[in-house]
N, C-alpha and C positions, 0 to 999 in steps of 0.2 A: 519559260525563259531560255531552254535548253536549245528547245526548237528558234528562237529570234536568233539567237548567238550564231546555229548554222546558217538558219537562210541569210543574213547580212552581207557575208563574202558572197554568197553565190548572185546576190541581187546587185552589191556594186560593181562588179563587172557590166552590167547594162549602165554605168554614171556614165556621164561627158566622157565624149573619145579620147584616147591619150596618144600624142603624135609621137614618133619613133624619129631620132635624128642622130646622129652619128658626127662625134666629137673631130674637127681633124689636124693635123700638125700645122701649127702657125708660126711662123717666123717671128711674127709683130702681133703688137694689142690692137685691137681697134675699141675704141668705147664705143657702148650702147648709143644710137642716135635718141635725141630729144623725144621723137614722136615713138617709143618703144613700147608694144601692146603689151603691157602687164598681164593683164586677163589671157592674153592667147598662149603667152609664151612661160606661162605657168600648167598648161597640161601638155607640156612634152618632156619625157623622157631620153635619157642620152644613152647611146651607146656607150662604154669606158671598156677600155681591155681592165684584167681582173688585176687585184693588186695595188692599183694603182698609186700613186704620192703626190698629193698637194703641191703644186711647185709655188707659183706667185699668187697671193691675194687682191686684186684689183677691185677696186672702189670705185662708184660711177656714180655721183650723184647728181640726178638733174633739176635745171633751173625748173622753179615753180610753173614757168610759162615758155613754151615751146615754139622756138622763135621761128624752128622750120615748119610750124604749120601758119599759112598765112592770115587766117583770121586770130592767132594772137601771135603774128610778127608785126605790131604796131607802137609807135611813142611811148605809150602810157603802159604800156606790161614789158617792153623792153627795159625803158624805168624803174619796172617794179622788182626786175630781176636782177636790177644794177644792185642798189640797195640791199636786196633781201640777204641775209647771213644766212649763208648754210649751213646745213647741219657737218660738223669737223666728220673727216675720214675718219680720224682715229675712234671717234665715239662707235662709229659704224661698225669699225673692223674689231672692235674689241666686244663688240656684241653676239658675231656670230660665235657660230662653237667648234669653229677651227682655224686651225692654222697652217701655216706652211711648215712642210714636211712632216703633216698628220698622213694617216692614210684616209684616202678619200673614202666617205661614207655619204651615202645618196641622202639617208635618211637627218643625219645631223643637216645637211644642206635644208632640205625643205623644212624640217623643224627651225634651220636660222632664218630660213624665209617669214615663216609665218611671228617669231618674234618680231622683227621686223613692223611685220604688216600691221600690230599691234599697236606700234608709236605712235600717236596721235599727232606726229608732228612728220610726218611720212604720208603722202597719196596712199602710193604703193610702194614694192619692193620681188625683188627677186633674186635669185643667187642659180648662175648658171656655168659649165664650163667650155670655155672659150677655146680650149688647145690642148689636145693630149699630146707628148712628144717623148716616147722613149721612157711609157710607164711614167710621165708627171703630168700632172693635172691644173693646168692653168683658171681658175675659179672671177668669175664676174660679180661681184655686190653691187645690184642694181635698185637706185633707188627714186625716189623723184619726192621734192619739198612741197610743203604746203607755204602760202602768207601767213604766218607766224603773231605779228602783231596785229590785232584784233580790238575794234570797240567791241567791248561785249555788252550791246543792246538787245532785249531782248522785251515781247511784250509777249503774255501768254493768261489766253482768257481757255478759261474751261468750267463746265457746270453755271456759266454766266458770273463767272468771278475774275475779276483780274489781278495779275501777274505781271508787275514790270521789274526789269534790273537794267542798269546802264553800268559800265566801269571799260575797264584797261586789261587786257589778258594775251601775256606774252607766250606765246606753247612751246618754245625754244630758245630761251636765253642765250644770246650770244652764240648760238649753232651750236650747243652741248646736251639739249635736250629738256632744261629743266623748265618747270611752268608756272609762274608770278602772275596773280592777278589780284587786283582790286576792286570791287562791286559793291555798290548799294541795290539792295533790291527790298519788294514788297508782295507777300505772299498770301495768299489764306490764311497762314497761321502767325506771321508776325513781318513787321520792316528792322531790314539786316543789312549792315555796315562787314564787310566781310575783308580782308586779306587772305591769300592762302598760296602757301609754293607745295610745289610735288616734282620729284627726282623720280626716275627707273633707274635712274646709272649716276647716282651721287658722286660727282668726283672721278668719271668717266670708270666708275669700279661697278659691282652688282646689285652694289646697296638699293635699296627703295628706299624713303623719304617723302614725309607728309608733314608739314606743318598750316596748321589755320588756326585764324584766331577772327571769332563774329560778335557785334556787340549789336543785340538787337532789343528792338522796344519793350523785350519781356525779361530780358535778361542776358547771357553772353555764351562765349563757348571758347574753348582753349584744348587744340588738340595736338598733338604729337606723333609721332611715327618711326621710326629707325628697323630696317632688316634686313635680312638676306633672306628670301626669297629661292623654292627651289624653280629658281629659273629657266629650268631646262628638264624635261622626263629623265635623264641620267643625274642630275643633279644628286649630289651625299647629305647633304648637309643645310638647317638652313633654322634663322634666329630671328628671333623677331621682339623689340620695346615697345609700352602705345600708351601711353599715357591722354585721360582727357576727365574735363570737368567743364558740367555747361548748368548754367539756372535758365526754364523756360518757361511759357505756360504750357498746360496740355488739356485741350478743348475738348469738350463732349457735343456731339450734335444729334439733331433731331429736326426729318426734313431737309437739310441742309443748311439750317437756323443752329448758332451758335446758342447751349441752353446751359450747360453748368462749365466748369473750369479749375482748375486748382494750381499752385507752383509746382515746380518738380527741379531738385537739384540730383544732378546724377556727379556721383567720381565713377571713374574706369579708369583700373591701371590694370594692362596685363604684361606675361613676360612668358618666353615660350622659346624651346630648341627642339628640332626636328631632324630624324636622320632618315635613310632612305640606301636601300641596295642596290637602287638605280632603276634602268628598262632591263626587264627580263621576261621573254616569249611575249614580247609585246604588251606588259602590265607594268604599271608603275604604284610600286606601295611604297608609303612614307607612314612613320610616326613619328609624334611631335608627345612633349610632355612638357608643363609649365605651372602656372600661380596665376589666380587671376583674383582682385578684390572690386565687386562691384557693390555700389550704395545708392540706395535712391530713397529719398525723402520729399515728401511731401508739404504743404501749408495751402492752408487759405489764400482765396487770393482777391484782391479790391474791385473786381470788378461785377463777377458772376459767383453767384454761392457754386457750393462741390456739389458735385454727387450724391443721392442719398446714401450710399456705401462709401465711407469716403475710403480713398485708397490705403493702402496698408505700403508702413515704409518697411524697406528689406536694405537688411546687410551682410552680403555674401564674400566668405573668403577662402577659394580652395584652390586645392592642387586641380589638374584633369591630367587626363589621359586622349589624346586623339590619334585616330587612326584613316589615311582615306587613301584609294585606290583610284588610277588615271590610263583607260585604256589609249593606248598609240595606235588612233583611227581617225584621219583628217581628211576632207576632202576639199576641191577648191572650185569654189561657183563665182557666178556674176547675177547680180539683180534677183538676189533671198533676201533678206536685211537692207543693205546698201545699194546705191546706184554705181553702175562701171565700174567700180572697183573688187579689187578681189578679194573673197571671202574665205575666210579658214571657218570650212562646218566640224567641229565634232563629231562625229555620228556613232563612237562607242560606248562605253562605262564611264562612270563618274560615281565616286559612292564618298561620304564622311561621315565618320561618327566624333563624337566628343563624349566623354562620361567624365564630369568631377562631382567631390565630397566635400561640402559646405557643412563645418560644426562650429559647435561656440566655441570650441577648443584654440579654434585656428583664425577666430575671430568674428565670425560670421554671428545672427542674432537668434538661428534656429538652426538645427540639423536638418541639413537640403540635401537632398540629389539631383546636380543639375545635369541638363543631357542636351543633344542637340544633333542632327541628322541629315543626310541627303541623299538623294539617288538620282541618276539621270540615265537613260540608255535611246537609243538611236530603235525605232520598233521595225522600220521599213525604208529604204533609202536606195531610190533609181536615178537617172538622169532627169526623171519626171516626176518623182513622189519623194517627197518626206514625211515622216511620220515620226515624232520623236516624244517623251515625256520627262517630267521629272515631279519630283516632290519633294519638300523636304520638314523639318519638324523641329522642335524646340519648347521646353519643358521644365518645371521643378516640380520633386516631387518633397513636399515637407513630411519628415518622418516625425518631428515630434507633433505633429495636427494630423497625420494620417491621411495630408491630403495633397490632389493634382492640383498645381496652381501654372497660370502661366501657359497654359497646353496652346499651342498654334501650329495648325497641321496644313500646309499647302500642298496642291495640285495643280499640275499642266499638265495638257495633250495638245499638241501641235502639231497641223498638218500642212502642207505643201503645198499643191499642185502647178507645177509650171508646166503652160499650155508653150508657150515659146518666148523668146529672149526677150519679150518686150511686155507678156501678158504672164501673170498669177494667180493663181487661188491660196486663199488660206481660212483656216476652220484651227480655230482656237478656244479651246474649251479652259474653264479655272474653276478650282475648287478653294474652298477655305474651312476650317471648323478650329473651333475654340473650345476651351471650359477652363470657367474660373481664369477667367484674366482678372488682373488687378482694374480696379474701376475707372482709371483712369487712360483705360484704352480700348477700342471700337473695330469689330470688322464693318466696315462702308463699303459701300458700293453707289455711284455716282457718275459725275461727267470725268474726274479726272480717274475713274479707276473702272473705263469701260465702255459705260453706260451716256455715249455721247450727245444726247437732248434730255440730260437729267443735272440738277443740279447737284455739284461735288457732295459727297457724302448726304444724297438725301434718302436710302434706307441705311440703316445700322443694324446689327443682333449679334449673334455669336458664330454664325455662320455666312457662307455665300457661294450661288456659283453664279457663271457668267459664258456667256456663247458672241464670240465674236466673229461673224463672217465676213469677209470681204474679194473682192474682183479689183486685184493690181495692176496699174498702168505704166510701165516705165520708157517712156516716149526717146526718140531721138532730139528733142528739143534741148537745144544746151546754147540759153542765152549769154551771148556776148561771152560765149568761150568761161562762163562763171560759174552759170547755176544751172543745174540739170531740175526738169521739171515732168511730173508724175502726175497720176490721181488715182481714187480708188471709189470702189459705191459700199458701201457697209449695212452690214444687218446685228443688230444688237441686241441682247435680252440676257438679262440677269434677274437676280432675286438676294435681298440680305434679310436674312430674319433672326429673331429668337421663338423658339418652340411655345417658351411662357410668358411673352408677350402680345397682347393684341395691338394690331394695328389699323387704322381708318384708311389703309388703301384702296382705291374702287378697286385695282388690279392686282394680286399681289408681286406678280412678274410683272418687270420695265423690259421695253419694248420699244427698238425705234429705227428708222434708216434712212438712211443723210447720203451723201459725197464730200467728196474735197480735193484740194491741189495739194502735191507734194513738191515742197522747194530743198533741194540739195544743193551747198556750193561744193563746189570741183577745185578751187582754189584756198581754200581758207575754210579753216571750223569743220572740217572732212569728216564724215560721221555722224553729222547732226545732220535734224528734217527739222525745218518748219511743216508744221500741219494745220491746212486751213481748213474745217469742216464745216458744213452746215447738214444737223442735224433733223428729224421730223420723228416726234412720239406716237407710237402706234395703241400705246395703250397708257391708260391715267390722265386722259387728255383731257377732264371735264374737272382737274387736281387745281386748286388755286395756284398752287408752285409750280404748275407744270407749264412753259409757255408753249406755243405753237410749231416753235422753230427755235434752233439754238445754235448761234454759231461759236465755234469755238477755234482758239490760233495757238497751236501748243507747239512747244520746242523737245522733239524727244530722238533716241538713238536709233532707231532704224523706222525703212518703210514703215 
């Protein structure tokens, strides 16, 4: 690890070039023009004399649709820009992490860039400076809106199962930020009647905010949210409420055939405050300490008998203790994840631990040790390779049965290759291992978790891993100024087993490789992919469940 930690610096100096350009005395402001390249003008660097002071914050947000480019200077998106509410200056300015008469810090600049670039109700964003004069620093908040108001239609077939939802999803109420939707949908596991709002900036302040409330065929869910968040790697301070209670079923499969079932009522109420000494030599350590009561019970349920083990109910109530660390190491790409827009990579540390103490004292129905974990680090990173991992883990350990319950331990290696701005590789390895979960839960592997000409969860065990390769297309094709359009060829193979289980697999490894188009909109729902594949099984092919070909239209977050 000592050895990654050196070579890192010395390898991202070979990232994307960084342009050098020099600040100069302006009399006057000019705003960013409409067609302003986000992606280009996020890898240059300014000259600033040393010292420097904040003078004016300027705010530039632009229309959704760009009226100086003439394939959308037309009626119908001239229109569109008439109507659209922007997002309010003051939400903007009060989000970055400066102000006027701060002293200028490059680094606060790019870290308010990259919150920013976060808001799902934002393309992009950038923060530049416009005018040095006599030691002050006149600063640019450059942003550009998305279409805010959304049918949220969506149809999403995967493992040959369907997935529809139709409803109303505002991402920006009234230009303030916050997000109001309404959905009916229908899943694999249940049909769900949903409302739900989410705030970053409750009340144009720090707070975060989550409220939803679902009432579905199995039962409902009521959840809650209220915090401060440390928002920023300097951030001191930070609190957090979450209240939630839902009754569902939780299905057991075999094959991808639904075979036993049970009810499941969960409470979760936790409660937690965290402090933090801030960025120091580039590391950011927080702890937090809190109360958390979680309950989960069990019943029969009218449809499918239980498991022959049937699950075991738990009621947990402790203090914990958390502690996690956040290296200040970002870099900014185009076409990793996302199309044309610009990417904030991570590429250094990431570690969390949790440790609480669950006894009957404090309410809980056994003496627990509960635990919970993560790590992520950056292995390799050029202007042409990425190589990154993480893992993470979660556990109880019961001291009065002497035993691991609950153990779920994840893996990721993810690699890179970018051949050039329009062509990808990527090699994505996943791991899984269990012991002793409660019976009412499955590691799968399937069409929706990989295995794309297989259907959803048709092997189970306690284990799995998975290999997914693919050859990235991201094309200059950008229909009617909307939808930016992709594809990719894939190679797939996985495995889910239990060691003391037999199975009637012909194969025991699934096996397959397909294509598909990748649809992006550039206007509206910024971040999401539809994904159209069709699938071809290389192995298990003579399986009653297994068909020839699979297509599958899934809605998910990146390429």
């Amino acid at each position: 690890m000592r050895f990654t930690r050196m070579l890192l610096p010395m390898l991202s100096l070979s990232g994307p070039p960084i342009m050098a350009a020099d600040v100069p005395c302006r009399p006057g402001f000019v705003a960013a023009s409409g067609s302003y390249a986000f992606a280009e003008k996020t890898a240059v660097e300014y000259g600033l004399p040393a010292n420097a002071v904040i003078g004016k914050v300027h705010i530039t947000n632009l229309d959704v649709f760009d009226e100086s480019n003439p394939r959308e200077n037309n009626a119908l998106y001239r229109f569109a820009n008439r109507v659209h509410i922007r997002t309010k200056p003051g939400l903007l300015k009060r989000q970055v992490l400066f102000g006027e008469g701060d002293s200028y810090d490059p680094r606060l600049v790019r870290e308010s860039a990259r919150i920013l670039r976060a808001r799902k109700y934002l393309y992009d964003a950038d923060v530049r400076p416009v005018s040095a004069c006599e030691g002050k620093v006149d600063v640019e908040v450059i942003t550009r809106d998305v279409w805010s108001l959304t049918v949220d239609a969506s149809f999403d077939r995967a493992g040959g199962e369907n997935k529809f939802g139709f409803g109303l999803r505002e991402t920006n109420l009234f230009g303030r930020g916050a997000e109001v939707s309404i959905k009916t949908k229908q899943d694999i596991d249940r049909d769900t009647n949903e409302f739900a709002f989410k705030s970053d900036n409750l009340g144009g302040s720090r707070l975060k905010s989550r409220i939803r409330y679902a009432d579905s065929d199995d039962g409902s869910e009521q959840y809650a949210l209220l915090e401060l968040p440390f928002y920023s790697l300097d951030s001191r301070r930070a609190w957090s409420v979450s209240l939630r209670h839902a009754e569902q079923i939780d299905t057991q499969f075999l094959r991808g055939d639904d075979v036993t079932e049970v009810e499941h009522e969960i409470d979760d109420y936790r409660l937690s405050y965290g402090i933090s000494s801030g960025l120091k030599s580039g590391l950011t350590q927080r702890w937090a300490m809190g109360y958390w009561y979680r309950r989960s019970q069990f019943d029969l349920s009218d449809e499918l008998a239980p498991p022959s083990e049937f699950p075991i109910d738990k009621e947990m109530s402790f203090p914990f203790l958390e502690y996690s660390l956040v290296e200040d190491s970002y870099v900014q790409r185009v076409n990793i994840n996302q199309f044309e827009r610009t990417e904030d990579l991570h590429v250094g540390r990431r570690f969390y631990a949790r440790l609480g103490y669950s006894a009957e004292a404090f309410g809980g129905d056994e003496d627990r040790i509960v635990y919970e974990g993560g790590y992520s680090d950056t292995l390799f990173y050029s202007s042409r390779h990425m190589l990154r991992h993480e893992f993470s883990f979660s556990g109880l350990r019961d001291r009065d049965q002497s035993r691991t319950e609950d153990l779920i331990f994840d893996y990721e290696l993810r690699y890179i290759l970018t051949a050039s701005k329009h062509r990808s590789y990527l090699a994505e390895f996943r791991g899984a291992y269990s012991k002793n979960l409660n019976s009412h839960q499955q590691v799968v592997l399937g069409g929706d978790t990989g295995l794309r000409a297989f259907e959803n969860r048709f092997q189970v065990g306690d284990r799995r891993v998975s290999l997914n390769l693919e050859r990235r297309t991201f094309t200059d094709i950008h229909l009617f100024n909307l939808i930016r359009i992709g594809w990719a060829f894939f190679i797939d193979v996985g495995r889910a087993w239990d060691p003391d289980v037999k199975t009637d697999f012909e194969d025991e490894y699934l096996a397959n490789v397909g294509f598909g188009l990748r649809l992006a909109s550039s206007k509206a729902d910024v971040g999401r992919f539809m994904h159209i594949d069709l699938a071809f099984p290389l192995t298990n092919r003579d399986d009653r469940d297994v068909d020839s070909s699979l297509l599958s239209v899934r809605l998910t977050n990146r390429f």
